[in-house]
Backbone bond lengths (Angstrom), bond angles and torsions (degrees), N, CA, C in turn:
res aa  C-N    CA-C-N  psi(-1)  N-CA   C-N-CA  omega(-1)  CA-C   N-CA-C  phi
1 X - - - 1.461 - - 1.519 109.07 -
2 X 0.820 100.15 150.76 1.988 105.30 -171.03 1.531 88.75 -88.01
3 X 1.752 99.75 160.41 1.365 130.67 -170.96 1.891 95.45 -66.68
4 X 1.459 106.02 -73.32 1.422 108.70 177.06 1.525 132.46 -86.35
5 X 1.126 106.17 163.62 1.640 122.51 -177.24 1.342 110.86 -57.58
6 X 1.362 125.95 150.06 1.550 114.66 163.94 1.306 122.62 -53.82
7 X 1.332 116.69 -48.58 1.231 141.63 175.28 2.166 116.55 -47.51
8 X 1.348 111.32 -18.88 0.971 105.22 -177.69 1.300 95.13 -110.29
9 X 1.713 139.96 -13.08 1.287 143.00 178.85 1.191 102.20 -61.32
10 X 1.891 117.84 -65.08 1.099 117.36 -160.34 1.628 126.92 -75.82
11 X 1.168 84.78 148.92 2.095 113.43 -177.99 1.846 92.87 -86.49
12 X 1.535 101.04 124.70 1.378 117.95 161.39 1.359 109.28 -37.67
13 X 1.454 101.89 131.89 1.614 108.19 -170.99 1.825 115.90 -122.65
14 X 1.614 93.06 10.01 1.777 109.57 140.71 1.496 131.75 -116.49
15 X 1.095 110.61 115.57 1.649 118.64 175.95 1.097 82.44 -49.26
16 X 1.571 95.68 151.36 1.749 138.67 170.55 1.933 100.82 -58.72
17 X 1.711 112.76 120.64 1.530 107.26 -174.13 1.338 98.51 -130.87
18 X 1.374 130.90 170.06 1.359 157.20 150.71 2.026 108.14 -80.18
19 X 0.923 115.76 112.05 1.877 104.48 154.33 1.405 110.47 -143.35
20 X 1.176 92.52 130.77 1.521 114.73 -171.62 1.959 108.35 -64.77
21 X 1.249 95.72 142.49 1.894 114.05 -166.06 1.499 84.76 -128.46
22 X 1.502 107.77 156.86 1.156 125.20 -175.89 1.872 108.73 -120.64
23 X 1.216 99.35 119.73 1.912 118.49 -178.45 1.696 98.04 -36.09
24 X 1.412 114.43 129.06 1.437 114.46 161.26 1.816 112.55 -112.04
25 X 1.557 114.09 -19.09 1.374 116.46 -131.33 1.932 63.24 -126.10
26 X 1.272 125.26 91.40 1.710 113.90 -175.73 1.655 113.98 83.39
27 X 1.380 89.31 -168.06 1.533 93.56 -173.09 1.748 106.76 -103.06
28 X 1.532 106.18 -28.44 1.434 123.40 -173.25 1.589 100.07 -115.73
29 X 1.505 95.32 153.11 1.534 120.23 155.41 1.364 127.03 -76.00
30 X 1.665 100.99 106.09 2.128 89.67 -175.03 1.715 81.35 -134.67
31 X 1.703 104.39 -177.55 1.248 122.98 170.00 1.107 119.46 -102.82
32 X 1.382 110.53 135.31 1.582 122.15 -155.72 2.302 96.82 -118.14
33 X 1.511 92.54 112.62 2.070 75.07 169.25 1.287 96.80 -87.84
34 X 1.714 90.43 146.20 1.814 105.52 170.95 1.149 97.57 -96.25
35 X 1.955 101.41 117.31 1.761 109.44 -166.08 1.742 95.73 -86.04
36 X 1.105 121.55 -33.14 1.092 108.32 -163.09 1.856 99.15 -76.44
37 X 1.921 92.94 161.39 1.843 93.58 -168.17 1.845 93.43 -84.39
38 X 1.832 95.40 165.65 1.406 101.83 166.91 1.588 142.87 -34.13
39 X 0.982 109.93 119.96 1.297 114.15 -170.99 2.077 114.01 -101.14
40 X 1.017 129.60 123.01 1.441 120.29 153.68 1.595 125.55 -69.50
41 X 1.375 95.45 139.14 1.485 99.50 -152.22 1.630 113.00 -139.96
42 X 1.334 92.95 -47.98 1.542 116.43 -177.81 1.668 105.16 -70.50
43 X 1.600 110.21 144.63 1.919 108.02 -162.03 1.762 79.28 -129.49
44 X 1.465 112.40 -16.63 1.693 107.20 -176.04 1.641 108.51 -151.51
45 X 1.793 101.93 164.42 0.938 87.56 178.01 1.651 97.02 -143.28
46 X 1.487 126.58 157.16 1.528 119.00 -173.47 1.674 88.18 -143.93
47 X 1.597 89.23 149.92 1.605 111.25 177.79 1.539 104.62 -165.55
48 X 1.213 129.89 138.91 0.982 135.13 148.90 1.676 145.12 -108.91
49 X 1.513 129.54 159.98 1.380 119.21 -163.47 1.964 104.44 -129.88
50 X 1.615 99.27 165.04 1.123 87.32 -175.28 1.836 85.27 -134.60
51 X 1.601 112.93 -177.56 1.370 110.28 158.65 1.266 89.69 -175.96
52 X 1.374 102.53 103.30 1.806 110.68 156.93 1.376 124.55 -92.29
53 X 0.831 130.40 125.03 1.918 147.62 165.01 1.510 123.66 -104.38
54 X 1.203 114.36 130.57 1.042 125.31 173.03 1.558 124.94 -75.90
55 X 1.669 112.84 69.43 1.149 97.35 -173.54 1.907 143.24 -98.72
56 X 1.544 107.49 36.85 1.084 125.91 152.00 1.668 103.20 174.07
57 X 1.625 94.63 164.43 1.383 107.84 -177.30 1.820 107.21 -118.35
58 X 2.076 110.02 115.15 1.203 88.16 174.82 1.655 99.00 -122.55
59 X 1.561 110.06 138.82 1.288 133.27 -156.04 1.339 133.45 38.53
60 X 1.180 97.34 53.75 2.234 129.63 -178.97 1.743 86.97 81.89
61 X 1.434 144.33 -13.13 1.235 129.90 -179.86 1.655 119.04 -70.15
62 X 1.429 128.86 100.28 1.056 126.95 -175.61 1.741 115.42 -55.33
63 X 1.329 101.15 138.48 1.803 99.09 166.76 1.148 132.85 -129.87
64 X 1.394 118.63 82.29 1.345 150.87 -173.44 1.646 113.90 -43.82
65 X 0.983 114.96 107.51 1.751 134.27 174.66 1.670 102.63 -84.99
66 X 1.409 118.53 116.68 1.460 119.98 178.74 1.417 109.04 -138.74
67 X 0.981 123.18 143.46 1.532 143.10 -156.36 1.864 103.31 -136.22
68 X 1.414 104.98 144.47 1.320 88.36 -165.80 1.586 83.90 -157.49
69 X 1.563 110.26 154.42 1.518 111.80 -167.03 1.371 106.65 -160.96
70 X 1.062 137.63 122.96 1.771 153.51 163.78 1.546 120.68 -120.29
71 X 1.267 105.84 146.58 1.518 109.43 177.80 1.706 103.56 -156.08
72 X 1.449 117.21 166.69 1.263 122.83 150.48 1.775 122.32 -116.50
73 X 1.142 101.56 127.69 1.345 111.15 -168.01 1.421 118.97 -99.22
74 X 1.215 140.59 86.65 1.165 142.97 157.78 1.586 132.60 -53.21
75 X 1.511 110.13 143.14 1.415 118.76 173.67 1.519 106.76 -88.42
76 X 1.319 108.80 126.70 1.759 113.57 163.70 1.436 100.33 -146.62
77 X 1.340 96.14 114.67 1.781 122.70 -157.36 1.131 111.42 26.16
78 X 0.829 138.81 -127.15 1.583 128.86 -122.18 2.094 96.67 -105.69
79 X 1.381 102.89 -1.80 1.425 100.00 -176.92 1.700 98.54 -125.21
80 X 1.735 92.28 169.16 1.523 97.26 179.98 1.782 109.29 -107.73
81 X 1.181 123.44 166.57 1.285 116.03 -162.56 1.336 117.26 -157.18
82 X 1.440 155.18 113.53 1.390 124.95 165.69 1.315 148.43 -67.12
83 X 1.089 106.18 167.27 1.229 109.05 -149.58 1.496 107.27 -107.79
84 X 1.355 114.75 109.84 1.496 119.92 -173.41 1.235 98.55 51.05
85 X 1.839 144.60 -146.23 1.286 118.53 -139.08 1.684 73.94 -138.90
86 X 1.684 85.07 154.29 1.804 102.54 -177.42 1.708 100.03 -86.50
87 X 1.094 106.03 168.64 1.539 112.76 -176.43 1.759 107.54 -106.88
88 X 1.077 108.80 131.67 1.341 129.63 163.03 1.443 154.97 -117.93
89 X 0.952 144.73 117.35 1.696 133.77 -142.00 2.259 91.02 -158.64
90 X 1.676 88.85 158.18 0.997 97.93 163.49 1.447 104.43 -167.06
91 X 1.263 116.26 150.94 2.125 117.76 -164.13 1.960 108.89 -138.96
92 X 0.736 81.97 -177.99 2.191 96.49 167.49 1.348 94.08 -119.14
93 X 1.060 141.33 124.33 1.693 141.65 177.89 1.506 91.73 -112.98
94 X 1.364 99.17 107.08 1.782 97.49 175.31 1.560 107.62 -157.34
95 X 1.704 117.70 174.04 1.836 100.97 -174.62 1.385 93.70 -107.57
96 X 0.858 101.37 140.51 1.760 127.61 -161.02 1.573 87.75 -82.41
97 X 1.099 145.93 -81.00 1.503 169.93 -118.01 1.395 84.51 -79.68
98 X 1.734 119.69 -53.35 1.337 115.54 179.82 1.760 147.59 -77.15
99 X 1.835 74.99 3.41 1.776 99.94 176.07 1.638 122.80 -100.91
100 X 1.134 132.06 172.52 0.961 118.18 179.46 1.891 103.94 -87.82
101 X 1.496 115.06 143.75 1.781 95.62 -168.20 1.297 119.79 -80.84
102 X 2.115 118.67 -12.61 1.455 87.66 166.16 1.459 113.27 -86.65
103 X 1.403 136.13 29.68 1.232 123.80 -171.96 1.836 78.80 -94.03
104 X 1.473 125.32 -53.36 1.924 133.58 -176.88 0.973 94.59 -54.14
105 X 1.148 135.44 -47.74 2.074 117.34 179.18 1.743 109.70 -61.04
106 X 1.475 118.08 -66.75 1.226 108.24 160.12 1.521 136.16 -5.13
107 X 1.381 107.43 -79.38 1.746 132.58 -166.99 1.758 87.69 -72.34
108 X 1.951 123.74 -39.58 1.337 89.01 -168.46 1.309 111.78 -104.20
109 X 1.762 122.79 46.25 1.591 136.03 159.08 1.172 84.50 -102.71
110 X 1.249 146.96 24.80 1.840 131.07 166.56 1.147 100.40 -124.09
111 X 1.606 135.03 -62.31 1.112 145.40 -170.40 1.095 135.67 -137.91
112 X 1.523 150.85 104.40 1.107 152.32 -168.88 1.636 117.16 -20.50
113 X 1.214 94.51 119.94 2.053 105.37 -179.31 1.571 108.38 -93.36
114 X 1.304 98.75 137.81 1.558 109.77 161.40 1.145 119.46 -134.28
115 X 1.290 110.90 115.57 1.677 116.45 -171.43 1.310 99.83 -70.78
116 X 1.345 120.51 129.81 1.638 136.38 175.17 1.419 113.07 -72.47
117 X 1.258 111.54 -26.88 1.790 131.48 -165.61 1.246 103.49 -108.54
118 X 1.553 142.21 5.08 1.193 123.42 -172.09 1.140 123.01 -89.11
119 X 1.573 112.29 -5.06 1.636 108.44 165.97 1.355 111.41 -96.31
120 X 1.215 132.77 17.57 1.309 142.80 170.26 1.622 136.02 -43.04
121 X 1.176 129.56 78.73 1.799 113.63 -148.43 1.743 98.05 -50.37
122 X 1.814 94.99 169.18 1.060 93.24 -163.08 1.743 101.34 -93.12
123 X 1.447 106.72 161.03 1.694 104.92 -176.22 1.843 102.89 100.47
124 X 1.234 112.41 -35.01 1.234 112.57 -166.20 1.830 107.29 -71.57
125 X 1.701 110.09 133.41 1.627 100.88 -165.45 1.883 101.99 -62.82
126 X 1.037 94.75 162.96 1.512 121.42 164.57 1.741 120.75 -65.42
127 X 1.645 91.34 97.06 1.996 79.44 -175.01 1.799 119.44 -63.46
128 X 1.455 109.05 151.62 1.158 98.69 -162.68 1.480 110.17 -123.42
129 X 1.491 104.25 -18.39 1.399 113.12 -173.40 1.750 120.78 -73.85
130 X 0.939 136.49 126.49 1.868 139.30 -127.60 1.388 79.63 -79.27
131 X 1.909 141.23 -53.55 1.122 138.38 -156.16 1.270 95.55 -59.22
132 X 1.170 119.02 -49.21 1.668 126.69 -171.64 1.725 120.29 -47.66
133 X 1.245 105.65 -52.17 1.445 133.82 -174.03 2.035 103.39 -77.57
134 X 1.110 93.00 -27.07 1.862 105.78 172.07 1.417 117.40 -71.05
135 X 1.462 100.68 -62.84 1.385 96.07 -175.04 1.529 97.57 -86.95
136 X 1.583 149.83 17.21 1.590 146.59 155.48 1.692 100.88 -62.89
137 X 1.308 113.49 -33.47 1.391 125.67 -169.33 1.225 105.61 -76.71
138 X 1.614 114.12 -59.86 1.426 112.74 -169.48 1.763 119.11 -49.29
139 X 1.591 98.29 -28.71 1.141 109.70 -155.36 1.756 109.95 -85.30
140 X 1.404 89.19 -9.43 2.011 106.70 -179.51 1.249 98.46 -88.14
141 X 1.070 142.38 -38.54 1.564 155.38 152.73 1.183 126.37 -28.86
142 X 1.359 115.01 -32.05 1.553 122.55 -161.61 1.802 92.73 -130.34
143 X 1.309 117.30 -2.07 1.604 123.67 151.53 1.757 103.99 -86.13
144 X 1.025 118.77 -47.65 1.361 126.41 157.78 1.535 110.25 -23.16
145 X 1.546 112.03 -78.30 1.396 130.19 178.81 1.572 113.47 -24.60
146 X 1.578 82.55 -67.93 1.581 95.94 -165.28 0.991 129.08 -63.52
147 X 1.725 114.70 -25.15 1.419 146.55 158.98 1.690 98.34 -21.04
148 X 1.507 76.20 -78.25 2.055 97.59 -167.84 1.795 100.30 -49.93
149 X 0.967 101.97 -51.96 1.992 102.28 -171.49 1.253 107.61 -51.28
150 X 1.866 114.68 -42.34 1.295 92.98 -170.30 1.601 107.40 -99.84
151 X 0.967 122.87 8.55 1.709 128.48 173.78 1.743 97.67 -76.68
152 X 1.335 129.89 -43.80 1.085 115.09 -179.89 1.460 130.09 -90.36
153 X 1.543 109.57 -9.02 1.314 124.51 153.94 1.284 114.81 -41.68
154 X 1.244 105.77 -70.46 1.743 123.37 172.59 1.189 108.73 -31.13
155 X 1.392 108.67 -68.34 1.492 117.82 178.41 1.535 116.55 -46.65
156 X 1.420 121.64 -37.47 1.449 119.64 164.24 1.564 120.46 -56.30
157 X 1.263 112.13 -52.05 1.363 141.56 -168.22 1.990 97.44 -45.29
158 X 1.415 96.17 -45.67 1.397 118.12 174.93 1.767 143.89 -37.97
159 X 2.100 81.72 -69.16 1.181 127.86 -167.88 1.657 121.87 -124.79
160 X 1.546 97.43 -9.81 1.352 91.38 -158.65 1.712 113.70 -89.41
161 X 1.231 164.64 179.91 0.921 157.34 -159.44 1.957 126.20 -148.54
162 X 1.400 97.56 14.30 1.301 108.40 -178.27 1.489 99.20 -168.76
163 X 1.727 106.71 163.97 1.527 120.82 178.38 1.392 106.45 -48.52
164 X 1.507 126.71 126.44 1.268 122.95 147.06 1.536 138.79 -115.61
165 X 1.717 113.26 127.14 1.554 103.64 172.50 0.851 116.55 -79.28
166 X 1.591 117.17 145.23 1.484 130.79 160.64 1.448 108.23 -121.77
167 X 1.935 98.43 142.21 1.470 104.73 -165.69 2.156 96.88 -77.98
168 X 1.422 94.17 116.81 1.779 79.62 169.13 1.731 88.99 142.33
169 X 1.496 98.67 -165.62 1.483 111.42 162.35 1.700 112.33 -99.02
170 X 1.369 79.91 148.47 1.812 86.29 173.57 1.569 118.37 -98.46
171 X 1.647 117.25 16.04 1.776 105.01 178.19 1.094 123.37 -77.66
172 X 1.132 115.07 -15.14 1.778 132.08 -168.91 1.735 102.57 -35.74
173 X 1.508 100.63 -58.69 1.381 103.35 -169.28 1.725 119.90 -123.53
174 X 1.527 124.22 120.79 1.132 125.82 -139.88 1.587 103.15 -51.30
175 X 1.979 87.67 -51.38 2.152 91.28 -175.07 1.415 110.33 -51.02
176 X 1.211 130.41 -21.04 1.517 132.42 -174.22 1.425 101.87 -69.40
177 X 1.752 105.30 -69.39 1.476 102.03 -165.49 1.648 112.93 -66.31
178 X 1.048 105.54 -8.56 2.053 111.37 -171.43 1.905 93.29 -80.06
179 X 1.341 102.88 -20.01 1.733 96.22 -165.55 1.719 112.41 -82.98
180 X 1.445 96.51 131.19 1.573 101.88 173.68 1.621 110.19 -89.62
181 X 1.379 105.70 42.95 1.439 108.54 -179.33 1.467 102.86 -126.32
182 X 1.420 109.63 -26.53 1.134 111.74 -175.95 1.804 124.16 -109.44
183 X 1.789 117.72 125.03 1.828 119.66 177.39 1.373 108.22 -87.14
184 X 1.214 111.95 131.59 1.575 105.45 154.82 1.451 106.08 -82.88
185 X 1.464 103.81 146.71 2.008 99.81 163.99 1.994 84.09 -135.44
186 X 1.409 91.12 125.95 1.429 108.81 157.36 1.226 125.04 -119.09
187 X 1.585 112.56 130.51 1.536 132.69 -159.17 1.423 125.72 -97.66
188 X 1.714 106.06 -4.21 1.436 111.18 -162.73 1.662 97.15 -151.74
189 X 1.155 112.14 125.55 1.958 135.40 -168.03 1.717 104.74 -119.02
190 X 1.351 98.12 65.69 1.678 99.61 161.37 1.526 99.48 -90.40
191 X 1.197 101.92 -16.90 1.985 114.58 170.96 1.592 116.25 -97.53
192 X 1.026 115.59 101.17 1.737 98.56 170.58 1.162 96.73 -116.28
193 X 1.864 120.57 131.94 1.425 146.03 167.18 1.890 104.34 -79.29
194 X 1.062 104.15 117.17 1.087 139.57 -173.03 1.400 130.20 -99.31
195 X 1.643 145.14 114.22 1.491 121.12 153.44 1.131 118.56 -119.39
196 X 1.556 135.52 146.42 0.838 138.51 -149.74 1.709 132.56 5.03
197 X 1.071 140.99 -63.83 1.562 148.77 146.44 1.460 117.81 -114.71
198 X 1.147 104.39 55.02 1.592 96.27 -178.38 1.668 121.74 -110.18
199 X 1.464 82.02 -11.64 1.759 86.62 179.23 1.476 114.76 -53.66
200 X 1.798 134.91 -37.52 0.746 97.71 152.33 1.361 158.44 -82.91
201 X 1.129 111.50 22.49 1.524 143.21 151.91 1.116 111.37 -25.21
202 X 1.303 111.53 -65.57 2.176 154.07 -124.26 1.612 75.38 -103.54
203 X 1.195 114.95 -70.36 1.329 111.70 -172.56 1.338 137.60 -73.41
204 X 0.936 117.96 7.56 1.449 136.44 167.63 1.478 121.90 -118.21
205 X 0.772 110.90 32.23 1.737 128.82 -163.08 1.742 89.95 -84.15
206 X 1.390 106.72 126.38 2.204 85.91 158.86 1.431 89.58 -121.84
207 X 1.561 89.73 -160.15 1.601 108.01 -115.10 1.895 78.42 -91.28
208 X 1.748 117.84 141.21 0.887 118.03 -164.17 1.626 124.54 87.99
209 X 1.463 124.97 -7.17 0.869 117.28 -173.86 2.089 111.24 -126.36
210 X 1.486 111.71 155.89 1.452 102.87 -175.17 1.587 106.01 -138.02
211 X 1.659 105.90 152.64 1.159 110.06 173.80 1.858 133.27 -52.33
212 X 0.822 120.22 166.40 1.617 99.27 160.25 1.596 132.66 -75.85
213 X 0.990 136.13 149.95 1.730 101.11 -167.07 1.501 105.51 -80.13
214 X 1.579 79.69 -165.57 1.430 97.48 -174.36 1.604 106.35 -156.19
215 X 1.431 117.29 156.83 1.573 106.98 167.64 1.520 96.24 -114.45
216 X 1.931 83.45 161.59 1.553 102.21 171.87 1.450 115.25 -142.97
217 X 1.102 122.64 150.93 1.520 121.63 -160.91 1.446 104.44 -144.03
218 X 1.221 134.12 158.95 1.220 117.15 140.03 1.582 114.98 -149.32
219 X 1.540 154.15 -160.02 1.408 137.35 -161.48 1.398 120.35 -81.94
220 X 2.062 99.19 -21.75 1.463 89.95 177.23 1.972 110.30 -122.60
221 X 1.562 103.46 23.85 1.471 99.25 174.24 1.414 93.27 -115.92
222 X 1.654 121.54 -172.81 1.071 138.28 -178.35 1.816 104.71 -104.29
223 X 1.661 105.05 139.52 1.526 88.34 172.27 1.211 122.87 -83.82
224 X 1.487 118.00 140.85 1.461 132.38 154.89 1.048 129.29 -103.17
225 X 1.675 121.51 178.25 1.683 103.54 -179.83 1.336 72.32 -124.71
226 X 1.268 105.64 167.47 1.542 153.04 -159.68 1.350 127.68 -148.41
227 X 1.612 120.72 154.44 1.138 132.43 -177.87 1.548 123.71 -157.73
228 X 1.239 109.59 144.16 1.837 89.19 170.59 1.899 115.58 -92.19
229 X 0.889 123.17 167.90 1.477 121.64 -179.44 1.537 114.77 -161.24
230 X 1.820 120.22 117.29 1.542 137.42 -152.97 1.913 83.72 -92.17
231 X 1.682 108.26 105.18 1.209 101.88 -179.57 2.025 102.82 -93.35
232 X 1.349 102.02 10.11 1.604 106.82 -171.17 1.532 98.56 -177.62
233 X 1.641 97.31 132.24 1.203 119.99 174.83 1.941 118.25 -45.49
234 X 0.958 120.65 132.22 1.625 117.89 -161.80 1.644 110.97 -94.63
235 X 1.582 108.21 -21.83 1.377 112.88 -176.29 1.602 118.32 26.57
236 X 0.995 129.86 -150.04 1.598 119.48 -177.81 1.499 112.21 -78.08
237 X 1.376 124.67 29.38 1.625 118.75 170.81 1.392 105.73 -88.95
238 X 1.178 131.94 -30.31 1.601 107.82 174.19 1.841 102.68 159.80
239 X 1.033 143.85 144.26 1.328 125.23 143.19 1.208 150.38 -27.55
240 X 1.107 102.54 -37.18 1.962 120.60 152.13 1.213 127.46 -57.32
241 X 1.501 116.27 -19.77 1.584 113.20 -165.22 1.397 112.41 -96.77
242 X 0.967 112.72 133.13 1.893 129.41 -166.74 1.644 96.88 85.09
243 X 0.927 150.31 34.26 1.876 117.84 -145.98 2.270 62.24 -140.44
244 X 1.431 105.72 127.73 1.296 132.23 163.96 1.820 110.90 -121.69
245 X 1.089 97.61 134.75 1.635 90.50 173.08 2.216 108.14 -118.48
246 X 1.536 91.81 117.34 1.205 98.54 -163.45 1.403 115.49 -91.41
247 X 1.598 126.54 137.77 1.364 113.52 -177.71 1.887 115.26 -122.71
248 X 1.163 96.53 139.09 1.655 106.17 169.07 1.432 127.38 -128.05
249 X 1.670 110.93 165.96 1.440 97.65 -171.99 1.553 106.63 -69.15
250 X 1.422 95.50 155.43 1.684 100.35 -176.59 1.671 114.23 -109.47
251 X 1.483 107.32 100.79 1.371 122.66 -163.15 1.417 106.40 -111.60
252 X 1.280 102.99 -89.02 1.679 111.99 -151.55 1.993 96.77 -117.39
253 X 1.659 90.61 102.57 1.694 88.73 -161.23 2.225 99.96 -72.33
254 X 0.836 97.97 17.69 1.558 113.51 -158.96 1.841 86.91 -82.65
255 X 1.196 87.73 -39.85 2.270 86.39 -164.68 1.509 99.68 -115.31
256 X 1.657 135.14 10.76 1.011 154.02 135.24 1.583 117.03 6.98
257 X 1.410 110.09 -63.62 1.500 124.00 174.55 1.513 110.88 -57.52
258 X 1.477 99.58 -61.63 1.573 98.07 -156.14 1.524 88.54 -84.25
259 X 1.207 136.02 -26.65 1.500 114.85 165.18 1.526 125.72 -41.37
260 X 1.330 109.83 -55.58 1.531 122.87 -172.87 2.118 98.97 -69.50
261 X 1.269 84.73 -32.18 2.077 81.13 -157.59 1.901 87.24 -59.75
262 X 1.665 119.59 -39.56 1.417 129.06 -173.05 1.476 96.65 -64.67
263 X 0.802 122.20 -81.69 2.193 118.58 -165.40 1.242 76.91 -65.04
264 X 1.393 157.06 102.72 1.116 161.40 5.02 1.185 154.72 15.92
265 X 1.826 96.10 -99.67 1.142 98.84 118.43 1.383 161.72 12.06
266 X 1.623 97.34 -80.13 1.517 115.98 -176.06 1.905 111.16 -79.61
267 X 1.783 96.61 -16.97 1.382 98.44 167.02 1.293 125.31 -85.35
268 X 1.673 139.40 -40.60 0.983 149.26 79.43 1.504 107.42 62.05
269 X 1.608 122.77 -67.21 1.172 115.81 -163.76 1.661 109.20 -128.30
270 X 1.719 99.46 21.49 1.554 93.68 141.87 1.363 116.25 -119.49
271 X 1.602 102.26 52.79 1.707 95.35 169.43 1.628 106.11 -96.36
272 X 1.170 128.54 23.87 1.481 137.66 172.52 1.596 108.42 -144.28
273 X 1.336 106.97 124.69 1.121 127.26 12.47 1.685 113.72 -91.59
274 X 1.543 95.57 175.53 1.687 89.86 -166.45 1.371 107.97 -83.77
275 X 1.748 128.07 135.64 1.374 112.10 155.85 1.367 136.98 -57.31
276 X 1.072 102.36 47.43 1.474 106.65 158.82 1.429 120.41 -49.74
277 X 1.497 124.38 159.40 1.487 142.18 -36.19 1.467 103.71 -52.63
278 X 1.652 132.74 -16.88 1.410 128.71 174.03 1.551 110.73 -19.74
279 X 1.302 106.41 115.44 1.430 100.04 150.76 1.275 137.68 -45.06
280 X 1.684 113.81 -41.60 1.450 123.38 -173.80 1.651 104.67 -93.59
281 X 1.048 110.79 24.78 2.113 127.01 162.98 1.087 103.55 -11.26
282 X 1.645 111.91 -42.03 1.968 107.22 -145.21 1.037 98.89 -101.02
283 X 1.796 134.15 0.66 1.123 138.81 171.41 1.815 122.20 -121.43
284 X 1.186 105.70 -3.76 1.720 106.69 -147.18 2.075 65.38 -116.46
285 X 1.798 103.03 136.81 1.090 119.86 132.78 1.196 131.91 -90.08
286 X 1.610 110.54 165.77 1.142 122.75 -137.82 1.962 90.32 -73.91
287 X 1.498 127.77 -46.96 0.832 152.81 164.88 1.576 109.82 -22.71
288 X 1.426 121.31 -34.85 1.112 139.10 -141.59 1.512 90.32 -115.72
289 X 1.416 109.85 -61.19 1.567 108.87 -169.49 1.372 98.28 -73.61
290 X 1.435 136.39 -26.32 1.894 127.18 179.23 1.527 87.54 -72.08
291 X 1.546 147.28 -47.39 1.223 110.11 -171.57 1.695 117.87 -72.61
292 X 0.807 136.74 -3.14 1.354 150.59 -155.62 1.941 100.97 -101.56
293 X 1.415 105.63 -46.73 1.312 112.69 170.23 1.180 106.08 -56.12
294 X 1.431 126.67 -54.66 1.608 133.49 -152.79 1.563 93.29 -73.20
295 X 1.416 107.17 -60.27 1.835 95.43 -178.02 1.794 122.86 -55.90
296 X 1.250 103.43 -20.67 1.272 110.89 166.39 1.494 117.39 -37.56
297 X 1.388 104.43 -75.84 1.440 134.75 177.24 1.346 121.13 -46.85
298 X 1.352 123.95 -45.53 1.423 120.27 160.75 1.259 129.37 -98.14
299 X 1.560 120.93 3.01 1.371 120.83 171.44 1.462 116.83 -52.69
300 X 1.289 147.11 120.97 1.217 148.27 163.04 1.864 116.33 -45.76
């Protein structure tokens, strides 16, 4: 089995893009300070993890072992806690078509199989090259992931009884993005939503202050509106640093403002405590990095 994760091997496999979002909050994109101070807001918090390994190769075909883990984590006083039971799974992510099948009957009386190739049209050749067939795996894994995040979203959406963040976007799944129960906070801009010249807008944001929103849609997510928001001053670290782009359901553009200026706020005042030693500190709440610890710990 290799030393590292798939996930820390692989190189981003979208170039850095621009796509244009459409103004909800006005006609233009400007920066708005949220005068009022931090507010607590958030009653939960959800994140999920993955870790694929490559733990053997039969006939140059790699066979990727992935483990995958979600929960929602609630505050009840002064500690955090989960909430009803976290989800857990673990598989062989490999292409079936390209193995021999009693070797896939074998491996799947030990451990759950997922054919990497099974949505594959038919006629189309059989990839063969191991990088290829690696990252096919990683990428069933992190459908895996999202699976679990947004199955228990739902399940919040349902049952749950207070605001909840989730680390990521929330369009994936319609009941998710339709719910005024549920924030997206996204931590990472290989995408920046854009209108007309506003990016540098986006990028000049300081610390405490947010764009106007915007919605974004596309044929197979649900639309939301959106915003960017400077959760920490950037000084000479970069334009990216502190800069979260937050998402909500996109309803009634009428209360738009004071919606966004409120989950604000409520983002706002989980920048303490700090995720420290996290690298991604200037973006990851604290809420965010304790669920991330906890799945750590019991992931198989």
């Amino acid at each position: 089995m290799t030393g590292r994760t798939l996930e820390l091997q692989r190189e981003p496999d979208t170039p850095p893009r621009l796509e244009t979002a459409v103004p909800v909050e006005g006609s233009d994109i400007t920066a708005r300070a949220i005068v009022e101070g931090p507010l607590v807001g958030f009653g939960a918090f959800l994140d999920g993890i993955q870790r694929s390994t490559i733990a053997a190769h039969h006939g140059g075909v790699p066979i990727v072992h992935g483990a995958v883990a979600a929960a929602i984590r609630i505050r009840a006083g002064r500690r955090m806690q989960v909430w009803e039971r976290p989800f857990r799974s673990h598989a062989c992510y490999l292409p079936a078509t390209a193995l021999d099948p009693a070797f896939v009957a074998a491996l799947s009386a030990r451990c759950p199989v997922v054919d990497t190739l099974a949505d594959q049209e038919l006629g189309t050749p059989t990839p063969r090259h191991p990088g290829d067939l690696a990252a096919r795996a990683l990428t069933a894994g992190q459908r895996a992931r999202e699976a679990a995040e947004g199955s228990l979203a739902e399940a919040w959406t349902r049952r749950g009884a207070a605001p909840l963040l989730m680390d990521g976007g929330m369009s994936g799944r319609e009941t998710v993005a339709r719910s005024p129960l549920v924030v997206g906070a996204v931590k990472t801009h290989r995408t920046l939503y854009v209108a007309g010249e506003s990016l540098d807008v986006i990028l000049g944001l300081r610390e405490g202050e947010r764009t106007t929103a915007m919605a974004i849609s596309s044929p197979r997510r649900t639309a939301v509106a959106t915003w960017y928001l400077r959760l920490r001053e950037p000084g000479a670290r970069g334009p990216l640093f502190g800069l979260v782009r937050v998402e909500i359901a996109h309803d009634d553009e009428s209360s738009i403002t004071a919606r966004a200026d409120l989950v604000s706020r409520w983002l706002l005042a989980e920048r303490t405590p700090v995720a420290l030693p996290d690298v991604r500190w200037d973006v990851m709440v604290y809420g965010i990095r304790e669920c991330e610890q906890y799945l750590s710990a019991i992931l198989p």
